[in-house]
MDAnalysis code that builds the backbone (N, CA, C; Angstrom):
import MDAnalysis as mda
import numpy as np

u = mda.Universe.empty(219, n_residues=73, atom_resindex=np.repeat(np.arange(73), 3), trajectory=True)
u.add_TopologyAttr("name", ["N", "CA", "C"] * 73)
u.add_TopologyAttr("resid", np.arange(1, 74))
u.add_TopologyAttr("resname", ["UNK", "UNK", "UNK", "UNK", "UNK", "UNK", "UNK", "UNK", "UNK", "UNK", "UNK", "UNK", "UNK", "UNK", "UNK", "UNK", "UNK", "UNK", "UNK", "UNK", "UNK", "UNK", "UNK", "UNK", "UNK", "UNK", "UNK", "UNK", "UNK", "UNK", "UNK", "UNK", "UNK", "UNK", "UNK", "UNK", "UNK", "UNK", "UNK", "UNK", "UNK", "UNK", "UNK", "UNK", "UNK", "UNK", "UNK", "UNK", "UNK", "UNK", "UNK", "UNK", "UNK", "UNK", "UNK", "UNK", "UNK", "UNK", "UNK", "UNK", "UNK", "UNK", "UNK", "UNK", "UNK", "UNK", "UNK", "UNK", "UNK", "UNK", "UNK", "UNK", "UNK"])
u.atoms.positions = np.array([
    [-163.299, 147.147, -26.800],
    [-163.659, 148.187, -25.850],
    [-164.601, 149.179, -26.542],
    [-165.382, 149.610, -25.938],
    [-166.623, 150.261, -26.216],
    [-166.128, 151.785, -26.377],
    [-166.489, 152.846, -27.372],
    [-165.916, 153.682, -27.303],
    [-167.284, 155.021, -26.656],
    [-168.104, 154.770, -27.104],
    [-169.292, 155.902, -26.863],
    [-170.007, 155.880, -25.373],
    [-170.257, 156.555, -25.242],
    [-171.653, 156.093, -23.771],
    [-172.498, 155.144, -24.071],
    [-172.960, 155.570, -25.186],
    [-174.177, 154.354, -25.857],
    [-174.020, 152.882, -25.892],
    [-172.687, 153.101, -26.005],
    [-171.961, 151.421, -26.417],
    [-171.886, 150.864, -24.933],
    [-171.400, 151.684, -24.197],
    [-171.332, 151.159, -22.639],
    [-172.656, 150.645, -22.226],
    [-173.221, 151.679, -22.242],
    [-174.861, 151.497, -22.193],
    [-175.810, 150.210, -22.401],
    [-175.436, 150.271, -23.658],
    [-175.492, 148.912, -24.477],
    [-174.988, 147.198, -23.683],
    [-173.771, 147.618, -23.394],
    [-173.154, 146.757, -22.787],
    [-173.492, 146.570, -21.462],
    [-173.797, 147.340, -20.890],
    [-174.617, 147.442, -19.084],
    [-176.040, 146.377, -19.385],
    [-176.669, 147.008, -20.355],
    [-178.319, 146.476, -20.636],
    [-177.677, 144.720, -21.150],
    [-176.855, 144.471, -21.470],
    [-176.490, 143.187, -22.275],
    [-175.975, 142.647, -20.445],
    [-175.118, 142.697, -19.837],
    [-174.756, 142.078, -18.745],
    [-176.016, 142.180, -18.015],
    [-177.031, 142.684, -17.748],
    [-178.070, 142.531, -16.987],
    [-179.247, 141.357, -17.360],
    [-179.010, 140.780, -18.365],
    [-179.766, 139.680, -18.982],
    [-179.532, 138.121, -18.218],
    [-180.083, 137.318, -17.855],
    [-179.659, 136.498, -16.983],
    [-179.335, 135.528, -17.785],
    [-178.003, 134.398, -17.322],
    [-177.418, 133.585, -18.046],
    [-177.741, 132.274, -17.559],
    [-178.361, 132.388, -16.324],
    [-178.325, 130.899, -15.851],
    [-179.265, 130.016, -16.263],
    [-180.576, 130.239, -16.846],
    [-181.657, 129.813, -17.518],
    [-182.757, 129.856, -16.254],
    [-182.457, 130.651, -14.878],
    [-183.641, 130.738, -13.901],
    [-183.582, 131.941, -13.624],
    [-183.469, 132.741, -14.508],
    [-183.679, 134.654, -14.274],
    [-183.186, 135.212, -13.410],
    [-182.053, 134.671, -12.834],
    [-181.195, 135.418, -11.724],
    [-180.309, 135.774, -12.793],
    [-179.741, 136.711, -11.614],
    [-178.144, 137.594, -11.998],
    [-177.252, 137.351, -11.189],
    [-175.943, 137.055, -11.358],
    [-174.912, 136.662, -10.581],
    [-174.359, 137.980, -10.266],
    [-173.496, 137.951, -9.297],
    [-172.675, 138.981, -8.701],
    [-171.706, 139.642, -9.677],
    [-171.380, 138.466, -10.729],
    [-170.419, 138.844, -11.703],
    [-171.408, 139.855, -12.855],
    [-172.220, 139.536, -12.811],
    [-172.985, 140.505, -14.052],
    [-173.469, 141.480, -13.517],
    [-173.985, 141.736, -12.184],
    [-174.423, 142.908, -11.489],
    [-173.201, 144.018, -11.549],
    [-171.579, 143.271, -11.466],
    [-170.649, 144.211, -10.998],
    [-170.250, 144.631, -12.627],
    [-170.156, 143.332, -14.150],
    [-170.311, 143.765, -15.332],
    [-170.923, 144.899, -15.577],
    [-172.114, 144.809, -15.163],
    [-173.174, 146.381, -15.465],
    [-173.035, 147.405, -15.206],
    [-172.754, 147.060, -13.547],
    [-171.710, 148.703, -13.014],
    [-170.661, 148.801, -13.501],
    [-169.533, 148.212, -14.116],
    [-168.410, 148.644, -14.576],
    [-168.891, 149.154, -15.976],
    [-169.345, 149.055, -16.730],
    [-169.762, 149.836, -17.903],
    [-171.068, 150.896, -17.826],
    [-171.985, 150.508, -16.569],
    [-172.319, 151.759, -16.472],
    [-172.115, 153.021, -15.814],
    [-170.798, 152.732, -15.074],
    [-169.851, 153.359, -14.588],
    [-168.450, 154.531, -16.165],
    [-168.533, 153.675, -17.053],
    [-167.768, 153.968, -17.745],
    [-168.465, 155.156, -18.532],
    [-169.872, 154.521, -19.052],
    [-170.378, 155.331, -19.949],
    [-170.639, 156.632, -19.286],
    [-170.968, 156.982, -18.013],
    [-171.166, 157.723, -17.417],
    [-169.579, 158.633, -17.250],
    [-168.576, 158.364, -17.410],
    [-167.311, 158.453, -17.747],
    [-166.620, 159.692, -19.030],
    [-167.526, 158.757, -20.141],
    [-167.348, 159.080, -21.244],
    [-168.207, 160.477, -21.346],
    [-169.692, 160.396, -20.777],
    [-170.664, 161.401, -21.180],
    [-170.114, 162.331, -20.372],
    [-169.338, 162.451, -19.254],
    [-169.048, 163.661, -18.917],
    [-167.480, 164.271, -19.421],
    [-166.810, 163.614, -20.052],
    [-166.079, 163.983, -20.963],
    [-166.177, 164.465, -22.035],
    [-167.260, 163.987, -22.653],
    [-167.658, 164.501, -23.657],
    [-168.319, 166.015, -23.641],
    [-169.178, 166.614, -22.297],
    [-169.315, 167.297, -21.980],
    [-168.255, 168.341, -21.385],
    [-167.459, 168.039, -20.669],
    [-166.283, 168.763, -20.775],
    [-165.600, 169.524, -21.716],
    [-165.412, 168.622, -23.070],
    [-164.637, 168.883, -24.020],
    [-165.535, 169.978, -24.612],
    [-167.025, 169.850, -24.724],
    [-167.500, 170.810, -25.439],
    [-167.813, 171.730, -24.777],
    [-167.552, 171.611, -23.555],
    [-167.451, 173.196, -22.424],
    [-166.332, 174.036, -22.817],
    [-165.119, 173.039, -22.941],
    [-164.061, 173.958, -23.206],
    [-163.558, 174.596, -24.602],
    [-164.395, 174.040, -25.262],
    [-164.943, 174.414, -26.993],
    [-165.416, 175.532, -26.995],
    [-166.375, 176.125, -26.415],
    [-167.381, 176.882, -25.932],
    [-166.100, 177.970, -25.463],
    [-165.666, 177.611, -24.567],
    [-164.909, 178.851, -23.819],
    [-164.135, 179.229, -24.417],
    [-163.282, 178.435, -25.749],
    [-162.257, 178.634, -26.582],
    [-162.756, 179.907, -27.374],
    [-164.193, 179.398, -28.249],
    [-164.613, 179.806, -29.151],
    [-165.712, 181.499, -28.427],
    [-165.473, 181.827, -27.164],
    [-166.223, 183.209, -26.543],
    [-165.326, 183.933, -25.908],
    [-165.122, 185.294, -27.311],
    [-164.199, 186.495, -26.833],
    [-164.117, 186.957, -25.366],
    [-164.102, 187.660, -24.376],
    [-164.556, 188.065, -23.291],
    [-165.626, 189.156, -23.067],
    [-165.311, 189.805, -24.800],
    [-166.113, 191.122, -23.931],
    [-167.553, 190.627, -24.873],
    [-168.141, 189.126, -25.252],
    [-169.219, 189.006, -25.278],
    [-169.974, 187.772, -24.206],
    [-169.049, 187.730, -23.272],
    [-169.685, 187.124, -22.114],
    [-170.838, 187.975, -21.147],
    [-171.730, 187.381, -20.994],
    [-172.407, 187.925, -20.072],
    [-172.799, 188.261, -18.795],
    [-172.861, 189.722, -18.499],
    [-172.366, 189.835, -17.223],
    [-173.844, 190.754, -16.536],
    [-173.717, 190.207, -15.305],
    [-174.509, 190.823, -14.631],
    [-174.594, 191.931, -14.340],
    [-175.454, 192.966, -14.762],
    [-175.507, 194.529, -14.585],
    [-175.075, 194.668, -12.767],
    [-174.315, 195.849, -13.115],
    [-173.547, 196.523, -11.909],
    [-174.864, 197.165, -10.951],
    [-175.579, 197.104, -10.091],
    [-176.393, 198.213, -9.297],
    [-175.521, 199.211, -8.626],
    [-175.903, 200.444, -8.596],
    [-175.260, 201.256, -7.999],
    [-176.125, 201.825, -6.577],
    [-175.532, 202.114, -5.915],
    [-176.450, 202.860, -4.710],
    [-176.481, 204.112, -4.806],
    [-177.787, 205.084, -4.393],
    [-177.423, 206.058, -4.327],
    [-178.090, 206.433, -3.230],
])
């Protein structure tokens, strides 16, 4: 099992190669491709997640940035 996006990736571009020796793609390798390029797409937003919540771990509150107050007068 593929652990990175890249590797999925990898593995999507590898099932899209045709096996039959007349440059078609079977149904089985079309749905191969989507299932790993389904995955990697999986992974990359996990990975993004995790370093969102890295981010939020690592920012006190009072150096978040905030939109100046307008006042009316």
């Amino acid at each position: 099992m593929a652990d990175t996006a890249a590797e999925y990736r990898k593995l999507a571009r590898q099932a899209l190669i045709p096996r039959d020796g007349f440059n078609r793609l079977s149904a089985g390798q079309l749905h191969e491709a989507d299932v790993h390029a389904s995955l990697a797409k999986a992974v990359a937003l996990d990975r993004i997640a995790d370093a969102l919540e890295a981010l939020a771990a690592n920012t006190a509150p009072d150096t978040v940035l905030q939109a100046p107050i307008h006042h009316s007068h």
